[in-house]
C-alpha positions as CSV (number, residue, x, y, z in Angstrom):
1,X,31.7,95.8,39.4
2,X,33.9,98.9,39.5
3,X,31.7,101.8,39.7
4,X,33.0,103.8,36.6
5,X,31.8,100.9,34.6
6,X,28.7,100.8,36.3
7,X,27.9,104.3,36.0
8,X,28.8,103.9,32.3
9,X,26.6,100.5,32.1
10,X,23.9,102.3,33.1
11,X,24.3,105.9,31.0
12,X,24.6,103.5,28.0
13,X,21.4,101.5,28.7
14,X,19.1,104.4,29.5
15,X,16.4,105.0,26.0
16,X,17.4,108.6,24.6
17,X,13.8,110.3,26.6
18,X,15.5,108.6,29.9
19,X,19.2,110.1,29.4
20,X,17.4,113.7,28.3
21,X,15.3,113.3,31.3
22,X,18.8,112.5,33.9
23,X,20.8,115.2,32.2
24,X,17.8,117.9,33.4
25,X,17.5,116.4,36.8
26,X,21.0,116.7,37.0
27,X,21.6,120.4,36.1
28,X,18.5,121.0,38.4
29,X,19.5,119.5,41.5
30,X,19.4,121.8,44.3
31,X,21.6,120.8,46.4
32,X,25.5,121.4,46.5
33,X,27.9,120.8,44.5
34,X,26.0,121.9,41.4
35,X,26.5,121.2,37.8
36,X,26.7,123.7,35.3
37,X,24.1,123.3,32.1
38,X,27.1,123.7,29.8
39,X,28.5,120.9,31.0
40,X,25.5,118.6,30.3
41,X,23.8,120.0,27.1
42,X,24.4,118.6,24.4
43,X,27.3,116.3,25.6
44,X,27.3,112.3,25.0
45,X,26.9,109.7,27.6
46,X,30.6,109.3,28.2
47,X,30.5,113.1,28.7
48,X,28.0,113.5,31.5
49,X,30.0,110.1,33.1
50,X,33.2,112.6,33.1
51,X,31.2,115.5,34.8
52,X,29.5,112.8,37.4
53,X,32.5,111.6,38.6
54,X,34.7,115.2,38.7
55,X,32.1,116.7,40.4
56,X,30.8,114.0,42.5
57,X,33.8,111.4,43.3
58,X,33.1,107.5,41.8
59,X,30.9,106.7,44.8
60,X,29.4,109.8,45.3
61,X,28.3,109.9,41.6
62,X,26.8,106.8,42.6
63,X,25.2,108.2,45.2
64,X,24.1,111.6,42.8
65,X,23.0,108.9,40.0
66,X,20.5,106.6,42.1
67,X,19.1,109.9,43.4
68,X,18.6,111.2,40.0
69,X,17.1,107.7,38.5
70,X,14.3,107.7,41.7
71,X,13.5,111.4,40.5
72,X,12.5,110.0,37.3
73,X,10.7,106.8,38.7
74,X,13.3,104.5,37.0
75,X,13.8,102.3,40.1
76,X,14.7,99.1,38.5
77,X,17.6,101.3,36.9
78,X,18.4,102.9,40.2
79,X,18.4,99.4,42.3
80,X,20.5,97.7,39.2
81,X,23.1,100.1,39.9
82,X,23.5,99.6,43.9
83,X,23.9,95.7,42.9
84,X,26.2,96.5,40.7
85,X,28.3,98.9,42.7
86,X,27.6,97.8,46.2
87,X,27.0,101.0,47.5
88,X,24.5,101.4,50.0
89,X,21.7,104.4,49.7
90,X,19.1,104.9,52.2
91,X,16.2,107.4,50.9
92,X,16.0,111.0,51.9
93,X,14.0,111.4,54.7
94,X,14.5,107.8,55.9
95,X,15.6,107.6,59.2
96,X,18.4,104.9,58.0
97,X,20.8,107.8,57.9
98,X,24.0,106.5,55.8
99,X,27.1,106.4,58.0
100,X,30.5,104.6,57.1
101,X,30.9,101.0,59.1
102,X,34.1,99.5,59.7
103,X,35.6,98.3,56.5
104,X,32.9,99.7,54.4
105,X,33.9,103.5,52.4
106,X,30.9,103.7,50.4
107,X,28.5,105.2,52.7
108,X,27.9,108.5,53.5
109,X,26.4,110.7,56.6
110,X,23.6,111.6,55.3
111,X,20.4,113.5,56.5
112,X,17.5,114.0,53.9
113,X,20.0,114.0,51.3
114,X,22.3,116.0,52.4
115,X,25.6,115.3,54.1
116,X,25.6,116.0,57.8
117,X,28.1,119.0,57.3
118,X,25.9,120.9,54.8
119,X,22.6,120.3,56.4
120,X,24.4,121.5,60.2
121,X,26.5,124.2,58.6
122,X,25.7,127.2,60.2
123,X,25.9,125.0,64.0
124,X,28.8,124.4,62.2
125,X,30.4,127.7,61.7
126,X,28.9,129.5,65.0
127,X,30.0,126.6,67.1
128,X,33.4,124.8,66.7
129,X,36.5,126.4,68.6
130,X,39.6,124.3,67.7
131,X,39.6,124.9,64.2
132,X,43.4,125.4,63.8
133,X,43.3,121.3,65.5
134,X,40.7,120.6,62.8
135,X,43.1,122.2,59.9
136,X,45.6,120.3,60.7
137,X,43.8,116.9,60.7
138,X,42.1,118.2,57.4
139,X,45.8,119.0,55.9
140,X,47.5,115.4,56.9
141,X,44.5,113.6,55.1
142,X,45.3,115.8,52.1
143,X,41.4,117.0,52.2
144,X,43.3,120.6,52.2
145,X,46.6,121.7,50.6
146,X,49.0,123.7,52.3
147,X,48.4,126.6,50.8
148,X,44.5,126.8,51.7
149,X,45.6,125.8,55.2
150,X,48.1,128.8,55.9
151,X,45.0,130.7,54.0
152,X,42.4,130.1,56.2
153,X,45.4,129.8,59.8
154,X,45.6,133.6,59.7
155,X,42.0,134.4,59.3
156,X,41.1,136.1,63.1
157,X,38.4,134.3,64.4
158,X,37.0,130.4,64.2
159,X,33.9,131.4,62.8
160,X,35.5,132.8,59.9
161,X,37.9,130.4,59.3
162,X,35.4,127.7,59.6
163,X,33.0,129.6,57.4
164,X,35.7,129.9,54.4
165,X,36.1,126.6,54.9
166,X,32.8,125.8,54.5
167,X,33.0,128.1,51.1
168,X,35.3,126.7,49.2
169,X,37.7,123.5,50.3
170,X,35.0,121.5,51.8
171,X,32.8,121.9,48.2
172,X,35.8,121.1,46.2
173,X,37.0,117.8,48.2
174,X,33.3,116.5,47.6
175,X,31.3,113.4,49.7
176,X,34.9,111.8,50.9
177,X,36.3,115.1,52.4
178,X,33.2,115.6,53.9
179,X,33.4,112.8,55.5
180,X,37.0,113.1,57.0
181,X,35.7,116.6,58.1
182,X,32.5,114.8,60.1
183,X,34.8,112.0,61.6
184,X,37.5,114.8,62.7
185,X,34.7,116.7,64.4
186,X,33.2,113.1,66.0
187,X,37.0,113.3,67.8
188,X,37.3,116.9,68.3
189,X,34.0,117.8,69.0
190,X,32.3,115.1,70.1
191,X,29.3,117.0,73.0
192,X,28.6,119.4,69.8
193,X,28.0,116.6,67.0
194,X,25.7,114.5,69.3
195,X,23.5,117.1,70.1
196,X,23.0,117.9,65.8
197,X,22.7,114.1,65.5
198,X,19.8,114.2,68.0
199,X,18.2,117.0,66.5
200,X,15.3,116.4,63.9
Protein backbone atom coordinates (compact mmCIF):
# COMPACT_ATOMS: atom_id res chain seq x y z
CA UNK A 1 0.00 0.00 0.00
CA UNK A 2 1.40 3.48 -0.72
CA UNK A 3 2.48 4.81 2.50
CA UNK A 4 0.42 8.18 2.49
CA UNK A 5 -2.60 6.01 2.52
CA UNK A 6 -1.29 4.04 5.07
CA UNK A 7 -0.31 6.65 7.36
CA UNK A 8 -3.82 8.05 6.71
CA UNK A 9 -5.42 4.39 7.26
CA UNK A 10 -4.05 4.36 10.38
CA UNK A 11 -4.60 8.22 11.75
CA UNK A 12 -8.24 7.49 10.72
CA UNK A 13 -8.57 4.21 12.76
CA UNK A 14 -6.95 5.29 15.96
CA UNK A 15 -10.13 5.96 18.94
CA UNK A 16 -10.08 9.82 19.69
CA UNK A 17 -7.82 8.94 23.51
CA UNK A 18 -5.29 7.11 20.93
CA UNK A 19 -4.97 10.18 18.24
CA UNK A 20 -4.80 12.74 21.53
CA UNK A 21 -2.29 10.47 22.94
CA UNK A 22 0.10 10.36 19.22
CA UNK A 23 -0.36 14.07 18.68
CA UNK A 24 1.47 14.60 22.43
CA UNK A 25 4.07 11.96 21.74
CA UNK A 26 4.64 13.67 18.69
CA UNK A 27 5.21 17.32 19.77
CA UNK A 28 7.31 15.71 22.63
CA UNK A 29 9.76 13.72 20.74
CA UNK A 30 13.12 14.56 21.58
CA UNK A 31 14.91 13.95 18.99
CA UNK A 32 15.51 16.09 15.67
CA UNK A 33 13.57 17.31 13.48
CA UNK A 34 11.00 18.57 15.95
CA UNK A 35 7.42 19.46 15.49
CA UNK A 36 6.04 22.51 16.59
CA UNK A 37 2.73 22.25 19.11
CA UNK A 38 0.96 24.67 16.86
CA UNK A 39 1.12 22.55 14.28
CA UNK A 40 -0.57 19.56 16.09
CA UNK A 41 -3.12 21.17 18.55
CA UNK A 42 -6.15 21.25 17.64
CA UNK A 43 -5.61 20.06 13.90
CA UNK A 44 -7.63 16.94 12.33
CA UNK A 45 -6.20 13.69 11.32
CA UNK A 46 -5.58 14.76 7.73
CA UNK A 47 -3.68 17.69 9.37
CA UNK A 48 -1.09 15.97 11.53
CA UNK A 49 -0.71 13.41 8.15
CA UNK A 50 0.36 16.86 6.38
CA UNK A 51 2.88 17.85 9.19
CA UNK A 52 4.17 13.94 9.32
CA UNK A 53 5.11 13.75 6.01
CA UNK A 54 6.67 17.69 5.51
CA UNK A 55 8.55 17.15 8.31
CA UNK A 56 9.48 13.60 8.12
CA UNK A 57 9.47 12.42 4.28
CA UNK A 58 6.58 9.44 3.37
CA UNK A 59 8.93 6.76 4.79
CA UNK A 60 10.48 8.54 7.41
CA UNK A 61 6.98 9.47 8.82
CA UNK A 62 6.63 5.89 8.73
CA UNK A 63 9.41 5.47 10.54
CA UNK A 64 8.40 8.64 13.21
CA UNK A 65 4.71 6.94 13.28
CA UNK A 66 5.66 3.19 14.35
CA UNK A 67 7.95 4.88 16.88
CA UNK A 68 5.27 6.96 18.21
CA UNK A 69 2.49 4.00 18.31
CA UNK A 70 5.27 1.67 20.49
CA UNK A 71 5.45 4.76 22.89
CA UNK A 72 1.91 4.30 23.51
CA UNK A 73 1.86 0.50 23.61
CA UNK A 74 -0.30 0.25 20.46
CA UNK A 75 1.79 -2.46 18.83
CA UNK A 76 -0.80 -4.15 16.77
CA UNK A 77 -1.33 -0.52 15.28
CA UNK A 78 2.40 -0.08 14.87
CA UNK A 79 3.05 -3.68 13.22
CA UNK A 80 -0.26 -3.09 10.93
CA UNK A 81 1.44 -0.22 9.49
CA UNK A 82 4.98 -1.93 8.59
CA UNK A 83 2.66 -4.66 6.61
CA UNK A 84 1.10 -2.18 5.11
CA UNK A 85 3.99 -0.08 4.04
CA UNK A 86 6.79 -2.51 3.83
CA UNK A 87 9.05 -0.60 5.65
CA UNK A 88 11.37 -2.18 7.79
CA UNK A 89 12.04 -0.82 11.63
CA UNK A 90 14.33 -2.38 13.92
CA UNK A 91 13.84 -1.09 17.77
CA UNK A 92 16.01 1.47 19.32
CA UNK A 93 18.63 -0.07 21.03
CA UNK A 94 18.53 -3.30 18.97
CA UNK A 95 21.59 -4.17 17.58
CA UNK A 96 19.66 -4.83 14.03
CA UNK A 97 20.81 -1.30 13.04
CA UNK A 98 18.59 -0.28 9.86
CA UNK A 99 20.80 0.20 6.76
CA UNK A 100 19.53 0.44 3.01
CA UNK A 101 20.10 -3.09 0.94
CA UNK A 102 20.32 -3.19 -2.60
CA UNK A 103 17.06 -2.35 -4.15
CA UNK A 104 15.42 -1.62 -0.85
CA UNK A 105 15.00 2.66 -0.03
CA UNK A 106 13.02 2.32 2.98
CA UNK A 107 15.56 1.70 5.54
CA UNK A 108 17.46 3.92 7.41
CA UNK A 109 21.05 3.95 9.34
CA UNK A 110 19.94 4.01 12.38
CA UNK A 111 21.57 3.71 15.99
CA UNK A 112 19.07 3.89 19.09
CA UNK A 113 16.89 5.87 17.10
CA UNK A 114 18.82 8.13 15.76
CA UNK A 115 20.38 8.33 12.24
CA UNK A 116 24.00 7.58 12.22
CA UNK A 117 24.85 11.29 11.24
CA UNK A 118 23.08 12.82 14.29
CA UNK A 119 24.08 10.41 16.82
CA UNK A 120 28.20 10.75 15.37
CA UNK A 121 27.81 14.49 14.80
CA UNK A 122 30.38 16.06 16.61
CA UNK A 123 33.13 12.96 15.18
CA UNK A 124 31.40 14.30 12.39
CA UNK A 125 32.25 17.96 12.39
CA UNK A 126 35.86 17.57 14.24
CA UNK A 127 36.83 14.98 11.80
CA UNK A 128 36.02 15.06 7.97
CA UNK A 129 38.57 17.03 5.70
CA UNK A 130 37.24 16.93 2.09
CA UNK A 131 34.18 18.62 2.74
CA UNK A 132 34.26 20.81 -0.51
CA UNK A 133 34.37 16.79 -2.23
CA UNK A 134 31.42 16.08 0.06
CA UNK A 135 29.43 19.46 -1.15
CA UNK A 136 29.73 18.64 -4.35
CA UNK A 137 28.27 15.04 -4.15
CA UNK A 138 25.64 16.55 -1.76
CA UNK A 139 24.75 19.40 -4.60
CA UNK A 140 24.54 16.74 -7.71
CA UNK A 141 21.99 14.63 -5.56
CA UNK A 142 20.02 17.88 -5.09
CA UNK A 143 20.30 17.22 -1.09
CA UNK A 144 21.68 20.94 -1.28
CA UNK A 145 20.86 23.85 -3.62
CA UNK A 146 23.35 25.91 -5.13
CA UNK A 147 22.98 28.63 -3.25
CA UNK A 148 23.62 26.78 0.32
CA UNK A 149 26.59 25.23 -1.47
CA UNK A 150 28.49 28.51 -2.50
CA UNK A 151 27.25 29.46 1.26
CA UNK A 152 28.89 27.01 3.09
CA UNK A 153 32.32 26.71 -0.02
CA UNK A 154 33.59 30.04 1.44
CA UNK A 155 33.34 29.33 5.02
CA UNK A 156 37.35 29.02 6.17
CA UNK A 157 37.68 25.85 7.75
CA UNK A 158 35.98 22.11 7.38
CA UNK A 159 34.89 22.06 10.71
CA UNK A 160 32.80 25.02 10.21
CA UNK A 161 31.57 24.27 7.00
CA UNK A 162 30.63 20.83 8.09
CA UNK A 163 29.12 22.15 11.31
CA UNK A 164 26.62 24.65 9.29
CA UNK A 165 25.95 21.88 7.46
CA UNK A 166 25.06 19.98 10.18
CA UNK A 167 22.76 23.19 11.32
CA UNK A 168 20.65 23.73 8.79
CA UNK A 169 20.62 21.63 5.16
CA UNK A 170 21.14 18.35 6.60
CA UNK A 171 17.78 19.03 9.16
CA UNK A 172 15.83 20.35 6.30
CA UNK A 173 16.58 17.40 3.64
CA UNK A 174 15.24 14.94 6.47
CA UNK A 175 15.94 10.73 6.77
CA UNK A 176 16.73 10.55 2.76
CA UNK A 177 19.42 13.35 2.76
CA UNK A 178 20.79 11.92 5.57
CA UNK A 179 21.24 9.11 4.02
CA UNK A 180 22.96 10.28 0.81
CA UNK A 181 25.25 12.23 3.29
CA UNK A 182 26.24 8.65 5.25
CA UNK A 183 26.73 6.85 1.88
CA UNK A 184 28.93 9.87 0.52
CA UNK A 185 31.02 9.71 3.72
CA UNK A 186 31.08 5.48 3.28
CA UNK A 187 33.15 6.58 -0.20
CA UNK A 188 34.93 9.59 1.03
CA UNK A 189 35.67 8.63 4.25
CA UNK A 190 35.62 5.29 4.57
CA UNK A 191 38.71 4.52 7.84
CA UNK A 192 36.59 7.37 9.75
CA UNK A 193 33.00 5.78 9.42
CA UNK A 194 34.19 2.26 10.33
CA UNK A 195 35.72 3.16 13.34
CA UNK A 196 32.01 5.16 14.55
CA UNK A 197 30.27 1.98 13.24
CA UNK A 198 32.44 -0.07 15.72
CA UNK A 199 31.95 2.17 18.46
CA UNK A 200 29.13 1.35 21.10
Amino acid sequence: MDKQKALKRMLKNLSKENFANFCYELVNRKKEPQVARNRVEGKSDLDILDVLISTFDETGAVVVAVELLNEMNCKKEADQLLTDTGVKYSEPGSSNTAGPSAGETAQYTMVDGKHFVDEHRTELINRVNCVADILDQLLDKKVITQSIYSEILVIPTSRQKMRELFSGPLNAAGLDGKEVFYRILEKEEKYLIEELKRKK
